[in-house]
C-alpha atoms as a printed R data frame, in Angstrom:
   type eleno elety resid chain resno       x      y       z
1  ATOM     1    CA   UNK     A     1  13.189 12.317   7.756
2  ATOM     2    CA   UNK     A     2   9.797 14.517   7.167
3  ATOM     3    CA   UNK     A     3   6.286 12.986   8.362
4  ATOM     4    CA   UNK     A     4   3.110 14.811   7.248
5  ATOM     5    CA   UNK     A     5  -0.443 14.010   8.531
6  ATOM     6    CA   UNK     A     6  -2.967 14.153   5.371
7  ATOM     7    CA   UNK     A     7  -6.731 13.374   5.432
8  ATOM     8    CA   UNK     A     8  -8.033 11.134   2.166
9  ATOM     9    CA   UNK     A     9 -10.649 13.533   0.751
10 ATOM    10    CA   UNK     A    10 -11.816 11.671  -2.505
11 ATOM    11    CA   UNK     A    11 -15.094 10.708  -1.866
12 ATOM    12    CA   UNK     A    12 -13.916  6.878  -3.680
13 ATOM    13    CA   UNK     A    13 -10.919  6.660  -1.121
14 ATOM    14    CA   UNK     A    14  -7.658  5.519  -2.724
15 ATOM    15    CA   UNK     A    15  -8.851  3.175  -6.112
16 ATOM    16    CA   UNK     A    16  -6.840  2.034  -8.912
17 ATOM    17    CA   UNK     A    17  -6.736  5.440 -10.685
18 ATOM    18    CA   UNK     A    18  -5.974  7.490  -7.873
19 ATOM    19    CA   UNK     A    19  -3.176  4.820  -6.711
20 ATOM    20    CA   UNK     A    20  -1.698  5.247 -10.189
21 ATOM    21    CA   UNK     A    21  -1.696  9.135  -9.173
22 ATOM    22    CA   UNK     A    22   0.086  8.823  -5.740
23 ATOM    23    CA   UNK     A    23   3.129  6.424  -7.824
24 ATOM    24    CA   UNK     A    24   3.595  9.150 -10.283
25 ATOM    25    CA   UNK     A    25   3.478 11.908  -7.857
26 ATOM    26    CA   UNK     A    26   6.255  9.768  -5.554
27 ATOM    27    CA   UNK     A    27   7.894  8.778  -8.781
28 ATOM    28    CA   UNK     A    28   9.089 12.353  -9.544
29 ATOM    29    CA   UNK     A    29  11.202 12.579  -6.437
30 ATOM    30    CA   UNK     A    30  14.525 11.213  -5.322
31 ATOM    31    CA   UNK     A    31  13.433 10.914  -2.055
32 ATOM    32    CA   UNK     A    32  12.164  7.251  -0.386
33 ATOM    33    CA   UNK     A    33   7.966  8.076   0.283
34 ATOM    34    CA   UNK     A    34   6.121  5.957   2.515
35 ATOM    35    CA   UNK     A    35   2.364  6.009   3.386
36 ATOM    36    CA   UNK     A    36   1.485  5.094   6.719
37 ATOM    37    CA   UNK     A    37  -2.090  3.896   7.432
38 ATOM    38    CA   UNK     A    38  -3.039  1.951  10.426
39 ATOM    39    CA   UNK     A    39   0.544  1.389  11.691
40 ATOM    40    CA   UNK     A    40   1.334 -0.388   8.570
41 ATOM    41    CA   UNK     A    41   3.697  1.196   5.984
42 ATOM    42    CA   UNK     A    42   3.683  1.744   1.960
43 ATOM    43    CA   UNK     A    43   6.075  1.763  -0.298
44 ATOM    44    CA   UNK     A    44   4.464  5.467  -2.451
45 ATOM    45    CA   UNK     A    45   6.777  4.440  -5.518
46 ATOM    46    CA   UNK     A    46   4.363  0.969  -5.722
47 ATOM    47    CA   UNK     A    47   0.934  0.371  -7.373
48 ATOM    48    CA   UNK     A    48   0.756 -2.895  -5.355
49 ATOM    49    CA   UNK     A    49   1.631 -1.347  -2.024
50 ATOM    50    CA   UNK     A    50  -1.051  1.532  -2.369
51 ATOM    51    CA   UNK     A    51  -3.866 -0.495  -3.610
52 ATOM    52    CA   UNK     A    52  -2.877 -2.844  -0.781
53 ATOM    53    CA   UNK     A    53  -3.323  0.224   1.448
54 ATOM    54    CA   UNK     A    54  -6.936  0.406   1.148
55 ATOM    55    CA   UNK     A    55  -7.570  3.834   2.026
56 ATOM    56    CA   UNK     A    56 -11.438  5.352   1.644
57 ATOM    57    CA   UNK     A    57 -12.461  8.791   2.533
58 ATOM    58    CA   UNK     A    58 -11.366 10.149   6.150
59 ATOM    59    CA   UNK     A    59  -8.439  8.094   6.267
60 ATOM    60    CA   UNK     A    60  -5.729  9.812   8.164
61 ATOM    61    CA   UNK     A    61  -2.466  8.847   6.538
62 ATOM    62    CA   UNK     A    62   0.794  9.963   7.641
63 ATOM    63    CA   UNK     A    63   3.295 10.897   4.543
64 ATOM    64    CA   UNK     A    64   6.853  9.869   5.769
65 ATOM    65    CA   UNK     A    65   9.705 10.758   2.958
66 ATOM    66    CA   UNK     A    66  13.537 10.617   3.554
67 ATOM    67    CA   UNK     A    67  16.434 12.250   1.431
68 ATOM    68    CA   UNK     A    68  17.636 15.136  -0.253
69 ATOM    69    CA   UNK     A    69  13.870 16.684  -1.470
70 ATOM    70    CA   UNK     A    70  12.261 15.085   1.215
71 ATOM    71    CA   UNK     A    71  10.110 18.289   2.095
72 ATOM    72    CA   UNK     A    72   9.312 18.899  -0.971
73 ATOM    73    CA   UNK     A    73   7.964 15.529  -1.161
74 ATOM    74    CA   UNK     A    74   6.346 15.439   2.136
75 ATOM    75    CA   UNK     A    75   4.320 19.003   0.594
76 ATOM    76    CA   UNK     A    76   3.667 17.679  -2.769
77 ATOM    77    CA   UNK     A    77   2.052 14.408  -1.478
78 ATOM    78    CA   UNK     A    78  -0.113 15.702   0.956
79 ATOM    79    CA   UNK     A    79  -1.426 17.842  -1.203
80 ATOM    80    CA   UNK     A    80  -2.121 15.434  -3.652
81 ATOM    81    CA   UNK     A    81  -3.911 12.841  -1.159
82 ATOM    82    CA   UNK     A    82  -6.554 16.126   0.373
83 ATOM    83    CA   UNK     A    83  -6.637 18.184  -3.328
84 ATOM    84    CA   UNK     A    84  -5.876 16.208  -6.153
85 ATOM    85    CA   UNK     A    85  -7.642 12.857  -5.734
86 ATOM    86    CA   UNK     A    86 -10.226 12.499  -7.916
């Protein structure tokens, strides 16, 4: 198991576009990816879980993946969530 701190950058926080980015981004690995937000976790691979999430801008998250490309999962999320989110 890999956990990775990230800070939510997008100035909109985690919306229904940027949720749709996060699924696709955990989509593409084998690995199980869970956001954690507030001591609560969420399932990456789910549109429902991250929009349940709630997350606005300064959110600390913390990425936790498990399985065979879990670094490479941890890396590619957290990048996402502090670069990508638009």
């Amino acid at each position: 198991m890999m956990e990775k701190k990230a800070i939510v950058k997008s100035e909109t926080g985690i919306h229904a576009r940027p949720a749709l980015s996060v699924v696709k981004e955990a989509s593409k690995f084998k690995s199980e990816v869970l956001i954690v937000k507030d001591g609560n976790e969420y399932n990456a691979k789910s549109i429902v879980a991250i929009m349940c999430m709630a997350a606005v801008k300064n959110d600390e998250i913390t990425i936790k993946t498990t399985g065979d490309d879990e670094e490479a999962a941890a890396v590619a999320m957290v990048k996402l969530i502090e670069e990508g989110l638009v």
